[in-house]
Structures are given as C-alpha cells and as structure tokens.
Backbone as CSV, one residue per row, in Angstrom:
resi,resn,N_x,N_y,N_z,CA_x,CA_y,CA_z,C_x,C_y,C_z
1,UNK,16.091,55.313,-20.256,17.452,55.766,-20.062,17.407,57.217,-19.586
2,UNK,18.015,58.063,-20.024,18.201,59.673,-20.062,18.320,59.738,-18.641
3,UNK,19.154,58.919,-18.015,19.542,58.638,-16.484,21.470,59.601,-16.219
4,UNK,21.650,59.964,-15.479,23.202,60.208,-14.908,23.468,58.431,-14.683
5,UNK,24.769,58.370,-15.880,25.299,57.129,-15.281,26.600,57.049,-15.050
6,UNK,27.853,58.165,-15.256,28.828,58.611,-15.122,29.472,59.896,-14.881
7,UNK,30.142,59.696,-13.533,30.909,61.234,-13.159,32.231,61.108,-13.653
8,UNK,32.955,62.111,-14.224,34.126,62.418,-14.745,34.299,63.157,-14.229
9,UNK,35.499,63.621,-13.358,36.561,64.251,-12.891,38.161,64.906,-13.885
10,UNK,37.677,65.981,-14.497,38.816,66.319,-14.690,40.050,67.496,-14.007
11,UNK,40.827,66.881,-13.967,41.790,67.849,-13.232,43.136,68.110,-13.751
12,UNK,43.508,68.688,-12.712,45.252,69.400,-13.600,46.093,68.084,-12.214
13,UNK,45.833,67.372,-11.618,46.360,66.619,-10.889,45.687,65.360,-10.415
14,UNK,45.620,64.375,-11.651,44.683,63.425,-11.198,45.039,62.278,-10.372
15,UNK,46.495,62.392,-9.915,47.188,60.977,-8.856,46.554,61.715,-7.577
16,UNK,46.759,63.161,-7.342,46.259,63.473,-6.136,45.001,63.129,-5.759
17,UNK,43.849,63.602,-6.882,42.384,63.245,-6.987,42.477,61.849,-6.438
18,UNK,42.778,61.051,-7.304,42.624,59.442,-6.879,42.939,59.112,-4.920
19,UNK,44.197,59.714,-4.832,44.287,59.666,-3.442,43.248,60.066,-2.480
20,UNK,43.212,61.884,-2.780,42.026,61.785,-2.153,40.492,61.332,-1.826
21,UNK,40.182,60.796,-2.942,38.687,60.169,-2.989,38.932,58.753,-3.009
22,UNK,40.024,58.338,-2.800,39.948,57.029,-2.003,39.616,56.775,-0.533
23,UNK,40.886,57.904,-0.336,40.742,58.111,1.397,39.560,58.590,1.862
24,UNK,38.870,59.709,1.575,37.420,60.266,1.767,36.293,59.160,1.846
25,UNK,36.388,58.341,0.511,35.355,58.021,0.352,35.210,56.214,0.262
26,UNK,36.681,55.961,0.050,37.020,54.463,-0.181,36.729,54.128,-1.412
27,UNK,36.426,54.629,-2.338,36.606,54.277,-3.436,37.931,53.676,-3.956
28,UNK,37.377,52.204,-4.981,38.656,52.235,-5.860,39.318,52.713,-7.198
29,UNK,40.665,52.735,-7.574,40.793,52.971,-8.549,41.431,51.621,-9.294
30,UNK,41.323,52.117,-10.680,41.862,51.303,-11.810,42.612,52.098,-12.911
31,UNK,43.329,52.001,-13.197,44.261,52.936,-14.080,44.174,51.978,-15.539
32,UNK,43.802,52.946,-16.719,43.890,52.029,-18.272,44.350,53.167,-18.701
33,UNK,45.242,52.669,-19.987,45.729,53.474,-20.682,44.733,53.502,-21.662
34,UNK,44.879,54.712,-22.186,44.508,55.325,-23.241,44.976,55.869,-24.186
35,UNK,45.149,56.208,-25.955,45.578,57.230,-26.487,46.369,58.473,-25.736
36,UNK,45.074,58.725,-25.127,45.550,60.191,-24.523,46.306,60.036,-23.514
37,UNK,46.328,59.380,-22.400,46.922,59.317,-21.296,46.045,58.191,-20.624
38,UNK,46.837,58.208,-19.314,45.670,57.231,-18.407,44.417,58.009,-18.025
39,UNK,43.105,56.477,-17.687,41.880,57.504,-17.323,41.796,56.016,-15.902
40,UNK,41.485,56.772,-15.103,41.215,56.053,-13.989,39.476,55.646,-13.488
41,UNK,39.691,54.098,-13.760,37.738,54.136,-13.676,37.739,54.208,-11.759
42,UNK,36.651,54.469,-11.662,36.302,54.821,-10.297,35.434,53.642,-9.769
43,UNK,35.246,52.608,-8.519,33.752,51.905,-8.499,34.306,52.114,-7.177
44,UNK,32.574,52.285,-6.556,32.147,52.201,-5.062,32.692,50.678,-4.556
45,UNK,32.281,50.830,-3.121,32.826,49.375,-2.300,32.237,48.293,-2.954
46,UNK,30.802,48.190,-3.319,30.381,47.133,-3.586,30.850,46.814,-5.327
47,UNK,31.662,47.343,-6.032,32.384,46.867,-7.324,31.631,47.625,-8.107
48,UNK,30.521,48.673,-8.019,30.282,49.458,-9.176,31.004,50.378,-9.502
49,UNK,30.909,50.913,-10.996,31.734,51.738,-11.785,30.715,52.753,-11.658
50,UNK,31.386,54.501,-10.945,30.257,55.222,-10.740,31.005,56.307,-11.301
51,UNK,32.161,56.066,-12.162,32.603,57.119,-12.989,34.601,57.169,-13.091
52,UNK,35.241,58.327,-13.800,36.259,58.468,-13.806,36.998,59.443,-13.021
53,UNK,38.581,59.460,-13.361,39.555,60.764,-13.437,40.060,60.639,-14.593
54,UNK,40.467,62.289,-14.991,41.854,62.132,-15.996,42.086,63.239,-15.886
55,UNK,43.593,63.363,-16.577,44.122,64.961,-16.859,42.974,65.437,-17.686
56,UNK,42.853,66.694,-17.675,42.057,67.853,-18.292,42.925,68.099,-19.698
57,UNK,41.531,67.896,-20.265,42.006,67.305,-22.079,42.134,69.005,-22.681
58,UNK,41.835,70.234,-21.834,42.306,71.442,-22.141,42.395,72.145,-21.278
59,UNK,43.803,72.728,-21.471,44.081,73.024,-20.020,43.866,74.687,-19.376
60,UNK,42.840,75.459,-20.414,42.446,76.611,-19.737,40.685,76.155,-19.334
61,UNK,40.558,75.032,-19.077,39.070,74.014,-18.577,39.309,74.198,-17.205
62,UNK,38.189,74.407,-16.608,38.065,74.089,-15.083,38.550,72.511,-14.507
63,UNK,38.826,72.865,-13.376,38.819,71.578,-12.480,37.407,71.292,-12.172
64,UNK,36.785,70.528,-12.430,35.709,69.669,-12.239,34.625,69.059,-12.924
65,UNK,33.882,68.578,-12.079,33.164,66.853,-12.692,32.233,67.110,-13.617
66,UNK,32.575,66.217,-14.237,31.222,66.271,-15.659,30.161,65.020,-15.452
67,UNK,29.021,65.288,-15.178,28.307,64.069,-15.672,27.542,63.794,-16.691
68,UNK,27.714,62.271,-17.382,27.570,61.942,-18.647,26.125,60.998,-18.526
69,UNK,25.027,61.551,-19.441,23.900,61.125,-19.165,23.715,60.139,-19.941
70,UNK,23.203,58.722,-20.047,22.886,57.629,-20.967,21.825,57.615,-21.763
71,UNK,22.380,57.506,-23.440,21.383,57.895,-24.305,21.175,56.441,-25.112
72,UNK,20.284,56.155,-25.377,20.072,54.773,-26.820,20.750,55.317,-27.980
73,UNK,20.435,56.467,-28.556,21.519,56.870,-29.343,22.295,58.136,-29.476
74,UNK,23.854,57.905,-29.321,24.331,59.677,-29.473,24.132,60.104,-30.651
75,UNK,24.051,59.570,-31.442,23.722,60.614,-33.087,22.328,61.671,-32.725
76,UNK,21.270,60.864,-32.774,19.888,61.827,-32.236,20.143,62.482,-30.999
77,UNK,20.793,62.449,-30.499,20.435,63.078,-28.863,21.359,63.956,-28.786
78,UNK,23.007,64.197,-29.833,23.558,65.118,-30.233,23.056,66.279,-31.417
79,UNK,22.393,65.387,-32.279,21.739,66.293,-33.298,20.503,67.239,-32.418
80,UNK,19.698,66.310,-31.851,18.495,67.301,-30.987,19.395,68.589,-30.225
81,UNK,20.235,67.742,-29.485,21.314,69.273,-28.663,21.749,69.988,-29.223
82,UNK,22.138,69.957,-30.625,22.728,71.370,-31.674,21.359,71.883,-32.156
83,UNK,19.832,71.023,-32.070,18.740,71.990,-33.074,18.733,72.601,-31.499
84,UNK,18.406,72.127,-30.116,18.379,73.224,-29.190,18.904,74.101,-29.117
85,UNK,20.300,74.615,-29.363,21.044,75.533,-28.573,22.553,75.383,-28.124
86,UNK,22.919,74.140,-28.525,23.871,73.410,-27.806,25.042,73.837,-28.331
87,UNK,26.175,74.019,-27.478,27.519,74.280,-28.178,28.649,72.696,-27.952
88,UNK,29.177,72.355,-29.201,29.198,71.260,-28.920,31.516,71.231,-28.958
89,UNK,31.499,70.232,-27.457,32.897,70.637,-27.288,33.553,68.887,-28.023
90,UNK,33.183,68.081,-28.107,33.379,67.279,-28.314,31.989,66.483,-29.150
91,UNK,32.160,66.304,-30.649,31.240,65.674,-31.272,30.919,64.140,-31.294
92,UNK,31.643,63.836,-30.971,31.851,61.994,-31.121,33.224,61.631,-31.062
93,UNK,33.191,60.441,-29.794,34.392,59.575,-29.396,34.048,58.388,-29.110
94,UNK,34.575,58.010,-30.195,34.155,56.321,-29.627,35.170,55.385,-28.840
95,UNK,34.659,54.615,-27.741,35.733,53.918,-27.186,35.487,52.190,-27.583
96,UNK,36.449,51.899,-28.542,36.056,50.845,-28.815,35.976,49.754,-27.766
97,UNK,34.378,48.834,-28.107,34.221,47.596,-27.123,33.238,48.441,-26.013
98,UNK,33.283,49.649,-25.706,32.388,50.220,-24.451,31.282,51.553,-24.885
99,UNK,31.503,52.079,-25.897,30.785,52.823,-26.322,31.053,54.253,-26.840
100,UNK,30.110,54.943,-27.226,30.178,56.316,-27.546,29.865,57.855,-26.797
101,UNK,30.751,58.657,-26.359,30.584,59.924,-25.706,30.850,61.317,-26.727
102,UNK,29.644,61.996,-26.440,29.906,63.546,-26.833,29.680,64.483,-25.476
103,UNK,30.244,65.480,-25.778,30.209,66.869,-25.006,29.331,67.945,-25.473
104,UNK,28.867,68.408,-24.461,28.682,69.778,-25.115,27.973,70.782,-24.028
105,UNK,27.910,72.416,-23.765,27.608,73.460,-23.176,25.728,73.414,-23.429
106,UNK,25.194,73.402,-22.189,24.262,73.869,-23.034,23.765,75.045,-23.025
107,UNK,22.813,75.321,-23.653,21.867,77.181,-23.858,22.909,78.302,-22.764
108,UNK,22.997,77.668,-21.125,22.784,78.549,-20.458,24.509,78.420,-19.727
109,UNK,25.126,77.265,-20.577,26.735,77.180,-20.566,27.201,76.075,-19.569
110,UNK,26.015,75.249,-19.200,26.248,74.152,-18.028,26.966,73.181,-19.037
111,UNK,28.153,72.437,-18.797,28.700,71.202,-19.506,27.692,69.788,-19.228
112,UNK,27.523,69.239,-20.316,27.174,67.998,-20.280,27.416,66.397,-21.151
113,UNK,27.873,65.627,-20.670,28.105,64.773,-21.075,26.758,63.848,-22.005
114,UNK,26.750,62.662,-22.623,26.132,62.154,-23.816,26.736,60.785,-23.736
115,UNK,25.971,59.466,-23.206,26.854,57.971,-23.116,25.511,57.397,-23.816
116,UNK,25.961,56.700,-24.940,25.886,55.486,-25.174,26.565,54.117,-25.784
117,UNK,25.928,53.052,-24.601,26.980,52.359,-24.483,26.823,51.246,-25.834
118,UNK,28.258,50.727,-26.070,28.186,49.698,-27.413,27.204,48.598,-26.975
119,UNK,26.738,47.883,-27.119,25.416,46.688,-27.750,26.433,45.711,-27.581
120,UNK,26.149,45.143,-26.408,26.942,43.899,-25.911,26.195,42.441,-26.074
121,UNK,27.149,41.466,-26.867,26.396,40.248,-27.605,25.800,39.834,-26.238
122,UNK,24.326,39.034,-27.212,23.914,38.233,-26.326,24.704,37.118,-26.007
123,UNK,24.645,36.779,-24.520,25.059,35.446,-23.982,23.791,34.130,-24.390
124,UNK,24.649,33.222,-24.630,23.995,31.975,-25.036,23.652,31.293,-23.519
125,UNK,22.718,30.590,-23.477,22.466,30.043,-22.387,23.302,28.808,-21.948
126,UNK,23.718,28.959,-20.737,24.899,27.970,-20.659,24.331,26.513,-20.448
127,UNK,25.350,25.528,-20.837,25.021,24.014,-20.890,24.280,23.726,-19.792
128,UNK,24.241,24.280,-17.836,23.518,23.872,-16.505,22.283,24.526,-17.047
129,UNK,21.833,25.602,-17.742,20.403,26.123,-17.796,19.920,25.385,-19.065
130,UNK,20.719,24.534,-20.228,20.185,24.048,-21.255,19.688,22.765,-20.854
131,UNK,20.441,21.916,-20.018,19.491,20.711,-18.985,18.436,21.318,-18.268
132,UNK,18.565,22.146,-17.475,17.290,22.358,-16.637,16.422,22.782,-17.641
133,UNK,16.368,23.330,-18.655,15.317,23.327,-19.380,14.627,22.476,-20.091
134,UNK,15.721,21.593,-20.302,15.205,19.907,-21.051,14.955,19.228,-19.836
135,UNK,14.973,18.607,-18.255,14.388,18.787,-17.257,13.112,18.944,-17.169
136,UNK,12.984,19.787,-17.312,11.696,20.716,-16.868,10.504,20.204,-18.101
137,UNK,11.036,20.910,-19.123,10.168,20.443,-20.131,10.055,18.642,-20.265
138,UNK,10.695,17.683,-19.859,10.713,16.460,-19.599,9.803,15.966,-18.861
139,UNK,9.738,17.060,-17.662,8.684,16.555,-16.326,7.588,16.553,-16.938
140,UNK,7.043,17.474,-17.260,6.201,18.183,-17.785,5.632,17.076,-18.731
141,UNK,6.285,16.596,-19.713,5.939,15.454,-20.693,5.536,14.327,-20.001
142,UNK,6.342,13.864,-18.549,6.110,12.413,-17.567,5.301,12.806,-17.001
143,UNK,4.579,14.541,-16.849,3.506,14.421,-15.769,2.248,14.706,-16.539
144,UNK,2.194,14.658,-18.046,1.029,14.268,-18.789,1.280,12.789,-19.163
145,UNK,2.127,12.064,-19.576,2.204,10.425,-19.724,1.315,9.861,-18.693
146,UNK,1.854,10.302,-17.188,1.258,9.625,-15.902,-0.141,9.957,-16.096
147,UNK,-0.575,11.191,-16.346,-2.124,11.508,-16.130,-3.052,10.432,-17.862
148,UNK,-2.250,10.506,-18.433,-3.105,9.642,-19.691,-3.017,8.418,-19.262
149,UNK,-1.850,7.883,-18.666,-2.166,6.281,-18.405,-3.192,6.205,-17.042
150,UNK,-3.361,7.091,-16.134,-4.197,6.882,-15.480,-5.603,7.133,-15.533
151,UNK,-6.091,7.883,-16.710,-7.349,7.379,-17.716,-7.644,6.444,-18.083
152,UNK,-6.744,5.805,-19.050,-6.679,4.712,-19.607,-7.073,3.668,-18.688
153,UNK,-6.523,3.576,-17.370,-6.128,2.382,-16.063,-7.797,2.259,-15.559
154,UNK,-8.485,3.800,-15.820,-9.883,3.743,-14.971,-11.164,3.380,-16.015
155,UNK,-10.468,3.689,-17.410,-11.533,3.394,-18.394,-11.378,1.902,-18.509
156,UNK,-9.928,0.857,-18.385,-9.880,-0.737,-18.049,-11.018,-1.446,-17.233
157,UNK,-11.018,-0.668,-16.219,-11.814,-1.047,-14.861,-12.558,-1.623,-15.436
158,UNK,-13.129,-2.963,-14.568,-14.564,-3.475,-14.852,-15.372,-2.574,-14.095
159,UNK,-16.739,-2.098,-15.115,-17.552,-1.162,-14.577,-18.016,-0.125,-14.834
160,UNK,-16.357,0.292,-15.196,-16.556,1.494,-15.725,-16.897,1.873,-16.849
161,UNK,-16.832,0.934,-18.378,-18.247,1.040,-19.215,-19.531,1.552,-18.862
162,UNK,-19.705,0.755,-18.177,-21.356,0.683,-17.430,-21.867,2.222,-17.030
163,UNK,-20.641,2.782,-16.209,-20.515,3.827,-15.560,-20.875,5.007,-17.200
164,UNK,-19.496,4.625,-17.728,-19.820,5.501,-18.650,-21.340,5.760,-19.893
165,UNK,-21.592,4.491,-19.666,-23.192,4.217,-20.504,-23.824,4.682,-19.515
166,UNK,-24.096,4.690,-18.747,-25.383,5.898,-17.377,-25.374,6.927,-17.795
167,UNK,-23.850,7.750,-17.883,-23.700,8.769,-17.796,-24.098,9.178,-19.083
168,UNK,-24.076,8.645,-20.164,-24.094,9.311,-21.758,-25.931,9.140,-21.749
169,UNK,-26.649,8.031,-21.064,-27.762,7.786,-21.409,-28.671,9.041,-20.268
170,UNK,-27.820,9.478,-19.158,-28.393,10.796,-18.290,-28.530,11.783,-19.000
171,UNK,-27.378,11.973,-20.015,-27.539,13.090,-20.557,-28.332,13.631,-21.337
C-alpha cells in the first residue's frame, strides 16, 4: 500500500470546481450527501474514482488539493505520525461502509491525508463458477476412470499374461 489513492479538492466554491474540471479534463461528477454538506466523488473517463470536491471544512484553509495516502491501518500509521512530528488536523473519521481518514501537517507543514479502506466481505463464488468447478473436477475423475479401464482392457488381452511373466522373469 503506502500508495496516493485519493485527491481532495477543497474549496470556498465547489459547483464552480466541478464545472471546471469537467470541462478541462472530462471528468465526472457525483454529488452524495453527507453530514457536513455534499462531497462530490470525482472518476476519470474510464469509471475510476481518482478523488473528491467539497466546501472547505475551515474556512481560513487554503484552496487546494489534499492527497490521501492508503494505509492497512490508520490507528498505527496515525500513531507513528504523532511519534514523528506530526501535527494532527483531523484524528479519525470514519465513513461508514467505505472506510477511515485522518489528517495531519507534517514536520515541515506539508498537509497529508491517511485512507484506510473498510474490509469488504468476501464474495461467495457464484452458482456459473460452482458448476465449472464441479465440471472440471468431474473431467478429471472421467479422465482417470477412462485411463484405469484401459489397463484393465490390456491386462484382459490374451497374451498379455505371458507378456507380463517375461517381463517379471527379465527382471
């Protein structure tokens, strides 16, 4: 992990933002409400989510983007950032169903974001992959059946005793 997997955009005008980085860039938007207000997810043409907008959650904060780096866990990776140096603007927010974000300045006052995402159930394998696997493992059973009866078919043979008494008496 410890990858950039989200840009946040905050601003004092986020309908304009949306406009413009649609038009610029073609991006879409999606508007969800929130507690706080709306946050607008962002995804490129091909349907990825490559980050947000929202109003600026304080409003003597700059206009601009935060990116939020992906952690396995925010507890350790917030605690390590306060034994570094870290000033922390936001300790823990959880968004239920998608995960957990903290904030914080670091040493030298750069903002940085903190994502990790909630632990999404495993999917069960669906009923078309639970045949092909009984399938498969089926063949598999008919294509050792076929090979034992065709032992069996050559050890019948007249002869092949005989054959096999040479061979045990060569040895």
């Amino acid at each position: 992990m410890s990858a950039f997997v989200h840009m946040e955009l905050n601003t004092t005008d986020p309908v304009a933002a949306k406009e413009f980085y649609r038009n610029v860039f073609g991006w879409k938007t999606q508007d969800i409400e929130m507690p706080e207000g709306v946050y607008t997810m962002l995804s490129a043409a091909k349907g990825a989510n490559i980050g947000g907008i929202q109003q600026k959650p304080m409003p003597d904060a700059p206009t601009a983007w935060l990116g939020y780096i992906g952690v396995a866990s925010h507890a350790d990776t917030m605690a390590k950032a306060i034994m570094s140096g870290a000033h922390v603007i936001v300790e823990k927010y959880v968004i239920p169903g998608m995960g957990t974000l903290g904030i914080f300045f670091d040493p030298q006052g750069a903002p940085v974001g903190i994502w990790e995402a909630a632990a999404q159930p495993k999917k069960k394998a669906g009923k078309k992959k639970q045949k092909k696997a009984k399938k498969i493992g089926g063949k598999k059973k008919q294509k050792k059946a076929a090979k034992k009866k065709q032992k069996q078919k050559k050890a019948e043979k007249p002869g092949a005793k005989k054959k096999q008494k040479k061979s045990k008496q060569n040895s």
